[in-house]
ZADO-1210 file (C-alpha; in nm, 4 decimals, padded with zeros to 6 digits):
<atoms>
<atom x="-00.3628" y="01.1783" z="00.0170" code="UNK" pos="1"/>
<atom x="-00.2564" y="01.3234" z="00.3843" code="UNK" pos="2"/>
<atom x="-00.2230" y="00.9960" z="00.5088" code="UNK" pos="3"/>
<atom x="-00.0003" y="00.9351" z="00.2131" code="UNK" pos="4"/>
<atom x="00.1907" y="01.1859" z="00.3131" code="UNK" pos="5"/>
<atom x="00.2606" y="01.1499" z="00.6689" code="UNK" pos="6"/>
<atom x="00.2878" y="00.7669" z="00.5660" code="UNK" pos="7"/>
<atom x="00.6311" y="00.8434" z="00.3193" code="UNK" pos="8"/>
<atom x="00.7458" y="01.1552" z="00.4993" code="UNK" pos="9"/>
<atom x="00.7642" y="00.9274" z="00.8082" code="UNK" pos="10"/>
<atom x="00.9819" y="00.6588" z="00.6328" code="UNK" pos="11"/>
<atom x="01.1851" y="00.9390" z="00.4248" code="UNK" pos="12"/>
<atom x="01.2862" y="01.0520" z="00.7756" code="UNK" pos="13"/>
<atom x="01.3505" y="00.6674" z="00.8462" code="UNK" pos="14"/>
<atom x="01.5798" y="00.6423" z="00.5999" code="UNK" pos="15"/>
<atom x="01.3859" y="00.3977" z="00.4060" code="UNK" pos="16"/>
<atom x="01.2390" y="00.6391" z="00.0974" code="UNK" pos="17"/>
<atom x="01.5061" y="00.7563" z="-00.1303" code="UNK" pos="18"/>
<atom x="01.5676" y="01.1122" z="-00.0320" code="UNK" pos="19"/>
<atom x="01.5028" y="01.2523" z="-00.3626" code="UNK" pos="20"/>
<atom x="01.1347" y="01.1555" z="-00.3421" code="UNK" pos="21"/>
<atom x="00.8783" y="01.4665" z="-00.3195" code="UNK" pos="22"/>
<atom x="00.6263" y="01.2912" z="-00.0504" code="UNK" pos="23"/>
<atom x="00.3606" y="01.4986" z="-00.1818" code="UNK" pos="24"/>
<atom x="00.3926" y="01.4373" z="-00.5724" code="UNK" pos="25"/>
<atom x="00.4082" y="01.0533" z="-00.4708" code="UNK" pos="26"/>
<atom x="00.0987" y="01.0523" z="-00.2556" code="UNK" pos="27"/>
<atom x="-00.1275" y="01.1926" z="-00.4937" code="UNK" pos="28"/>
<atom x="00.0186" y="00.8903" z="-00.7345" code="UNK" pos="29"/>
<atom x="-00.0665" y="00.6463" z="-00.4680" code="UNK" pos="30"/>
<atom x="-00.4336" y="00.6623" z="-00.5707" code="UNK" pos="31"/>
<atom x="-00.4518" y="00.6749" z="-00.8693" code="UNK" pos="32"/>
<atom x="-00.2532" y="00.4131" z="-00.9752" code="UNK" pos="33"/>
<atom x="-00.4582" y="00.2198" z="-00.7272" code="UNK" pos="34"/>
<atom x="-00.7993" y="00.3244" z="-00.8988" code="UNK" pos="35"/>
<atom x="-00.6832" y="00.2847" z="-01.2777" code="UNK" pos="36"/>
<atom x="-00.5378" y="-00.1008" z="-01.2243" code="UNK" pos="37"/>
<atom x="-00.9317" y="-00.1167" z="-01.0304" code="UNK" pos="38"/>
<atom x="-01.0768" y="00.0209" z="-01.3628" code="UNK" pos="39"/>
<atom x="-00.8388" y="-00.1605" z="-01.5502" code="UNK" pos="40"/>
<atom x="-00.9149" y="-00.5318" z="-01.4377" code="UNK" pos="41"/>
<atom x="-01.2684" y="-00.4715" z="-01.4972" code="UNK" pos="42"/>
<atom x="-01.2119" y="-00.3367" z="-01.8622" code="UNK" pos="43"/>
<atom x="-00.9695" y="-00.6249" z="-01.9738" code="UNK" pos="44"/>
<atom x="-01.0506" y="-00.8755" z="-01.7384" code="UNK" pos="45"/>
<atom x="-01.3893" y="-00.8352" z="-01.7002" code="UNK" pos="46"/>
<atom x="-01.4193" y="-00.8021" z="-01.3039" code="UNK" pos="47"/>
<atom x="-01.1958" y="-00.7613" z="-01.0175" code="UNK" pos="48"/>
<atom x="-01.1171" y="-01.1198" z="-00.9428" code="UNK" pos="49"/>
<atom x="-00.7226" y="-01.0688" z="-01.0107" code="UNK" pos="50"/>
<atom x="-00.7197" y="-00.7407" z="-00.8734" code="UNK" pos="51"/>
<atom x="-00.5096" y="-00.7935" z="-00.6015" code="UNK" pos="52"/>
<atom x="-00.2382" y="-00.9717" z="-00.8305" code="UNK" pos="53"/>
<atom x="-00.1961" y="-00.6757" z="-01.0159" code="UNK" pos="54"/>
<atom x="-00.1878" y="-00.4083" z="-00.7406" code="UNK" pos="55"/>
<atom x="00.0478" y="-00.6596" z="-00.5242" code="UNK" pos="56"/>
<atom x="00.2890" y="-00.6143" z="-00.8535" code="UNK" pos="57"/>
<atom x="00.2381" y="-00.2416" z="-00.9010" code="UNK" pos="58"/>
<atom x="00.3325" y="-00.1962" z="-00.5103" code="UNK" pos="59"/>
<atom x="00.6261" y="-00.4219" z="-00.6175" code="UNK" pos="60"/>
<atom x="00.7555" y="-00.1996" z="-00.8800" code="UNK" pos="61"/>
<atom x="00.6907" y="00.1304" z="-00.7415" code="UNK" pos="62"/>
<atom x="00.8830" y="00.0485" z="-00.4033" code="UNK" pos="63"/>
<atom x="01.1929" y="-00.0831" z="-00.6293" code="UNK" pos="64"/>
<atom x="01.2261" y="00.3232" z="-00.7239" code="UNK" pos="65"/>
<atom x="01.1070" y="00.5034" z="-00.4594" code="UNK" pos="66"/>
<atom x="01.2490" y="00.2492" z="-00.1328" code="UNK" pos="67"/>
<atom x="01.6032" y="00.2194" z="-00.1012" code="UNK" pos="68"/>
<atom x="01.7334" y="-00.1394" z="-00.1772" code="UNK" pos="69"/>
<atom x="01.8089" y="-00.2540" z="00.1881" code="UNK" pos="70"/>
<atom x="01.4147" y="-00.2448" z="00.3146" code="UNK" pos="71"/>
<atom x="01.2674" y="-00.3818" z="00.0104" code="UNK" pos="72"/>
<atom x="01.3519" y="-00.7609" z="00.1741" code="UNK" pos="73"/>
<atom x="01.0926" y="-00.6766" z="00.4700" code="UNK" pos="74"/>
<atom x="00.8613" y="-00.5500" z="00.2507" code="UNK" pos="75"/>
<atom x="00.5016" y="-00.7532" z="00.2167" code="UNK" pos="76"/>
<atom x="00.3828" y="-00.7955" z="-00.1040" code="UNK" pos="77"/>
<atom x="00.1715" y="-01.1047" z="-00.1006" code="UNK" pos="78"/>
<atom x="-00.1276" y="-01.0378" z="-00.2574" code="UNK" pos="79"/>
<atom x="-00.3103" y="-01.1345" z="00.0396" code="UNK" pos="80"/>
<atom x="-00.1764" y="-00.8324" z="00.2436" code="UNK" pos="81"/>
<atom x="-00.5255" y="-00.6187" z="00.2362" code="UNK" pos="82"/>
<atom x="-00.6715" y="-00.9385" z="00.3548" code="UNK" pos="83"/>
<atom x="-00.4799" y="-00.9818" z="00.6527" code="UNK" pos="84"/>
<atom x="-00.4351" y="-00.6567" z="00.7722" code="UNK" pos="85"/>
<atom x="-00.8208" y="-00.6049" z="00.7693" code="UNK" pos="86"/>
<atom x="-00.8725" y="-00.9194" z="00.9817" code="UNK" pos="87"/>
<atom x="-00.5962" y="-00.7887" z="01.1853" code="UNK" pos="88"/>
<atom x="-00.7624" y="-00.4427" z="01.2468" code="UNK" pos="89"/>
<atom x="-01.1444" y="-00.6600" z="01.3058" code="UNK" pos="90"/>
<atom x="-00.9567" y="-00.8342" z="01.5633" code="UNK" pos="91"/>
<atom x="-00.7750" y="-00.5410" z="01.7239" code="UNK" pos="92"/>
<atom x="-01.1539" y="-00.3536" z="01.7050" code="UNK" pos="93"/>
<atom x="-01.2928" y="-00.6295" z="01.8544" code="UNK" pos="94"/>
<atom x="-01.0628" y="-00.6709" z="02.1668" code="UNK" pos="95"/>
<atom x="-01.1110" y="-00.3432" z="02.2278" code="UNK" pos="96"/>
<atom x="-01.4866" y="-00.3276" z="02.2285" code="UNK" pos="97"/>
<atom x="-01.4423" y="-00.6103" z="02.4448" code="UNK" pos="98"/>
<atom x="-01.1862" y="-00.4504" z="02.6676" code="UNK" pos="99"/>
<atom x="-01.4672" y="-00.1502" z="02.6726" code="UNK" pos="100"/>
<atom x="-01.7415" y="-00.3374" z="02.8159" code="UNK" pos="101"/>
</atoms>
């Protein structure tokens, strides 16, 4: 939740959350709509194979209220995001373990 909240306080100051947003009331959201599509998809679709589709869209919805209008373009919300950004960090922890040797 304090990443949360240095994460939309940052981009409040940026200009890119609508100022009316209360950082802290939206990053203890953040989780839990996370956790109840997870306990969702395995209720109604009996595992977390589409799990990803249905966060992607959540993401997708909640930035149409709380971003304003003219960084919602740049936004990624392909539904292999947490893919890719995990490879990305691997790769980034594994230059610099490299780098360290």
């Amino acid at each position: 939740v304090q990443f949360n909240i240095g994460q939309i306080t940052d981009a409040q100051k940026k200009g890119e959350i609508r100022p009316h947003i209360v950082p802290s009331e939206q990053a203890r959201q953040l989780p839990g709509f996370w956790s109840g599509l997870v306990l969702t998809a395995i209720v109604l679709d009996g595992g977390l194979h589409d799990v990803e589709k249905h966060i992607s869209r959540a993401y997708q919805n909640l930035m149409a209220v709380i971003a304003v209008p003219e960084v919602l373009p740049y936004m990624d919300f392909s539904v292999d995001r947490g893919q890719k950004l995990y490879l990305e960090f691997l790769e980034h922890q594994s230059l610099a373990d490299d780098s360290g040797s």
